[in-house]
N, C-alpha and C positions, 0 to 999 in steps of 0.2 A: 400543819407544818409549813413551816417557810426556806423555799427554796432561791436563791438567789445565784444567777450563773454569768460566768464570765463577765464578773469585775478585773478590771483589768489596773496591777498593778506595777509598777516603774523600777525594772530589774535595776542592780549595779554595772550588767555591759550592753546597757544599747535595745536592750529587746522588752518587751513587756513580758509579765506573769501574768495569763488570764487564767483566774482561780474563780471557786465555787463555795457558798456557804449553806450548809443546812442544817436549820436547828429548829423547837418548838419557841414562838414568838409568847412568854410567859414570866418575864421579868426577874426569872430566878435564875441563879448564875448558877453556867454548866461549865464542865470539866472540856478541855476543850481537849479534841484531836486532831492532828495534822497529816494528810495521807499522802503519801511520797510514792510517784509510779517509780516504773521500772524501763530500761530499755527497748527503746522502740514501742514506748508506750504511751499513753495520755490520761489527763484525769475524767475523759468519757470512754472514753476502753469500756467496752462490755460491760458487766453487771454492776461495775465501780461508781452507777447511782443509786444504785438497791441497798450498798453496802452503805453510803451515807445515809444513805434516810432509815438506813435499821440504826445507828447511832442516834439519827435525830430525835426518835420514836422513844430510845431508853435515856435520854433527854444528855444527852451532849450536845456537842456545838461544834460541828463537824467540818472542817477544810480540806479540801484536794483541790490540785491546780496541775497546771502545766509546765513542768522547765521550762526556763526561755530562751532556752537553744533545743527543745524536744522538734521542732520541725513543725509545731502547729502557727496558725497567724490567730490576731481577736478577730478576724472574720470568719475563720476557718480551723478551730480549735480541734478539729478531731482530726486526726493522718497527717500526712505530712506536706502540706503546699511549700513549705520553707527548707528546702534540703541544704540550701547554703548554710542555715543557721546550723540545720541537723549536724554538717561537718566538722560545725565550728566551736560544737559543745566540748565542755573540759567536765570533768569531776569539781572541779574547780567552781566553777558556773554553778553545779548545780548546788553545792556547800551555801554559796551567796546565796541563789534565790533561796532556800530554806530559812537563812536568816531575814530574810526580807520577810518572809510571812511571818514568821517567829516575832521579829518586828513590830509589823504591821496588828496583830493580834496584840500589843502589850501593850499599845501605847493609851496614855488616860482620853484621847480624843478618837477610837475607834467609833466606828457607827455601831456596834453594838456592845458596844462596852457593857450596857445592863442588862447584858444574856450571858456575859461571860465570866468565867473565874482564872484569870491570868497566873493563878497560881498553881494549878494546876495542867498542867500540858503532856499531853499522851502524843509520841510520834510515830505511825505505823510508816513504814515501807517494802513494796512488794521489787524482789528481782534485785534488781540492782537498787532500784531506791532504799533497801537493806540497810546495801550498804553506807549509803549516804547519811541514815538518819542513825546508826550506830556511829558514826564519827562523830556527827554530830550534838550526842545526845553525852559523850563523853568530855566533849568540850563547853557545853554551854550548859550554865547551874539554874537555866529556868526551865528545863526539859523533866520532870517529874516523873515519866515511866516510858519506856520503850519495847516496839510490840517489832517485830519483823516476821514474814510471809515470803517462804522461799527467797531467803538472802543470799546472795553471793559471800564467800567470805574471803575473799583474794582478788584483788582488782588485777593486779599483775602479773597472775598466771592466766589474766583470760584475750589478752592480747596475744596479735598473729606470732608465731611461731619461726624460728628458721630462715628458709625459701622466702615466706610470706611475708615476715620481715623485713627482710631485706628489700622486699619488693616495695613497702611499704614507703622505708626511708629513702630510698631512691625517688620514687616519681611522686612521694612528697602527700598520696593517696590512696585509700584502695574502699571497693565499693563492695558492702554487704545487700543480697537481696531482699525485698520485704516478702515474706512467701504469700502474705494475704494480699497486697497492694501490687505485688511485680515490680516497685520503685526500687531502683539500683540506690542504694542510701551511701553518702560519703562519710569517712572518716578521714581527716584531715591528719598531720602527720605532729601536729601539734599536741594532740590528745594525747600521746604518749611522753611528750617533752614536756605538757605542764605538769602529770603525773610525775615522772623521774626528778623534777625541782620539786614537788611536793610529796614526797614517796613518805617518808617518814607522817605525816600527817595522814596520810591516806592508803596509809595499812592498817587493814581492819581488824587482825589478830592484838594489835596494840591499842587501838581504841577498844575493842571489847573487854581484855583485859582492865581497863580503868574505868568502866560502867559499874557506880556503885549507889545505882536507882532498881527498882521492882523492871525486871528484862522477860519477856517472854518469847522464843525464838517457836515458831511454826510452821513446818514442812511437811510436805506431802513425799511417802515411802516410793511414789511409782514418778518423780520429777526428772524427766530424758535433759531438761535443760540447766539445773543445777539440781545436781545430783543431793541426796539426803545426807551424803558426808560433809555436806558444806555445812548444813546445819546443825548436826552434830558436832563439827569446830567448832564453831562459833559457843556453845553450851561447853566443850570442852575449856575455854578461855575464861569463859564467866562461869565454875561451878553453882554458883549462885542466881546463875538463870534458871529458867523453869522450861523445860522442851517438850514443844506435844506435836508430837508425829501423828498426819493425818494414814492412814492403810490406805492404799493405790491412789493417794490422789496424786494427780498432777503438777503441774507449773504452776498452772492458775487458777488450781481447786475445781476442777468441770466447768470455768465460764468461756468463752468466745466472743467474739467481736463479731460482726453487732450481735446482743442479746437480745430477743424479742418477747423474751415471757418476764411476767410481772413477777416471779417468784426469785429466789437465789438457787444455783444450782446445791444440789447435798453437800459437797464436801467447802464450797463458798460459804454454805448458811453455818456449818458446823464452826468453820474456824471466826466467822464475824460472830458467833453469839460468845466464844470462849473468848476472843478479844475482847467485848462488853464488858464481860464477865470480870477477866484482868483489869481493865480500864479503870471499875468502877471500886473496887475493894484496893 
């Protein structure tokens, strides 16, 4: 298998995408997948190499990368060294860089053009990347199947509240802990005003509605950080999705950051072999 890590690709604001390719190095064109983290997340988070190379293995052509406002640098791709950028990410930002790999993966002069099948394009995203690649997957007609993993289905109800708010637009920021790292992470007050000019675009009960590709939504029944009713919206919009609820699994199917065993944890391996599975029929 060939693994290829942090290529580092040239966003639309200023910031590079450093992305990850793994696939079997065998001439024959594979269906390709694109893996879209989630908040306060990165594309080396915990198990999230086990998960490509179980794609590489049942022969796709597997990409996960990093937003390029996620708070990672190409020297220092996992956590956050970059919190300025972290502040300064939009929904918006991360729409772009998506199309940039989408891009990047189409064109007749990629470096692996004879491993791939551009015709084919599978988008997963975990968390909030959900929701990004359901917008996405509504709006652009090379996107061929869409898989999401604990998705958000409301960008707008998850913004500060009230009090919070108000505190918010006043001093123009306000600072979320990271519980693993202890970094005070910013949110810029912009985040909420590129959203409000792009609301219409970046309501996810409207893009799910106009998904009319093979959709598979996947949640876990015991998830404390979006709740299982999220994913069931989401299946309630597109009756024509397919929803498969994991029993007690979590946020992020039993993995953690760092992962130190070579295996997936149970409720990981369960929903990466039912993703394959979708992927490939």
């Amino acid at each position: 298998m060939t693994t290829i890590k942090n290529i580092i690709l040239q966003g639309r604001h200023r910031r590079p995408i450093i992305t990850d390719v793994f696939f079997n190095r065998n001439a024959h064109k594979k269906p390709i997948v694109i893996f879209c983290h989630g908040y306060k997340g990165f594309k080396d988070w915990g198990a999230w190499d086990l998960v490509a190379t179980a794609f590489a293995k049942a022969n796709f052509f597997f990409v996960k990368f990093n937003f390029s406002h996620n708070g990672g640098t190409p020297k220092q791709p996992i956590d956050f060294p970059d919190l300025e950028a972290f502040g300064n990410n939009t929904y918006i930002k991360e729409l772009d860089d998506l199309e940039t790999i989408i891009d990047w993966v189409s064109t007749q002069d990629f470096d692996y053009s004879n491993e791939i099948d551009p015709t084919q394009i599978t988008l997963i995203g975990h968390s909030r990347g959900g929701g990004i690649v359901t917008i996405k997957a509504a709006e652009d007609e090379r996107i061929t199947k869409i898989i999401t993993w604990a998705s958000v289905s409301d960008y707008k109800n998850r913004f500060p509240k009230k009090e919070a708010f108000h505190f918010w637009k006043k001093n123009g920021v306000y600072y979320v802990e990271n519980g693993r790292t202890k970094q005070k992470m910013p949110h810029y007050f912009e985040f909420y005003t590129s959203f409000v000019q792009n609301e219409e675009r970046l309501t996810i009960s409207r893009a799910t509605k106009r998904i009319n590709i093979p959709h598979l939504i996947i949640h876990g029944t015991n998830d404390q950080t979006v709740p299982v009713t999220e994913g069931k919206n989401l299946h309630s919009w597109n009756p024509e999705s397919e929803l498969f609820l994991v029993e007690n699994a979590n946020h992020v199917f039993g993995a953690k950051h760092p992962w130190d065993i070579s295996t997936l944890p149970e409720h990981l391996d369960v929903i990466t072999s039912k993703s394959i599975r979708f992927a490939i029929f």
